[in-house]
Phi, psi and omega in degrees: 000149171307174165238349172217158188224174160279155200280323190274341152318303183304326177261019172261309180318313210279355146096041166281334165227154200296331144229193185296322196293297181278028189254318189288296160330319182293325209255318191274343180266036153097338196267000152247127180279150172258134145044032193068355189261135213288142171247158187200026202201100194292006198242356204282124161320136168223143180210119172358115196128297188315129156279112169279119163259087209217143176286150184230119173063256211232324175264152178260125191239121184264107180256155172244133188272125180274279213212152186277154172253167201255346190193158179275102162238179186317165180315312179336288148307304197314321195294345198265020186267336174272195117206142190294154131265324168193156173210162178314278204323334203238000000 
């Protein structure tokens, strides 16, 4: 298994978005942090540590990247690729 990934490949396995394509989007329009720093490049590296900051629905969600996934599987797997660290709701 890898130890990195494209941030945007990553978040379509962790199932933040439905697909890939807007998983790219997501990654080229400014609103997601890396390590608090702005991302803007769907090609940009993610690795196990890293802390993600991104919207999710209507809240803003900080997740910590556990582990890269090999492929978009069921829900299940994907929760075990994060953890929240924090959201609008707490």
């Amino acid at each position: 298994m890898n130890d990195r990934a494209r941030i945007d490949k990553w978040l379509w396995h962790a199932r933040f978005y439905r697909s890939r394509a807007l998983a790219h989007e997501a990654a080229t329009s400014g609103l997601v942090r890396l390590n608090g720093a702005r991302v803007e490049k769907p090609g940009h590296a993610v690795k196990p540590g890293d802390i993600l900051t991104l919207p999710h629905g209507r809240d803003v969600v900080a997740v910590r990247v556990l582990e890269i996934g090999e492929r978009r599987g069921p829900a299940r797997i994907a929760r075990t690729l994060y953890e929240i660290v924090a959201d609008a709701r707490s």
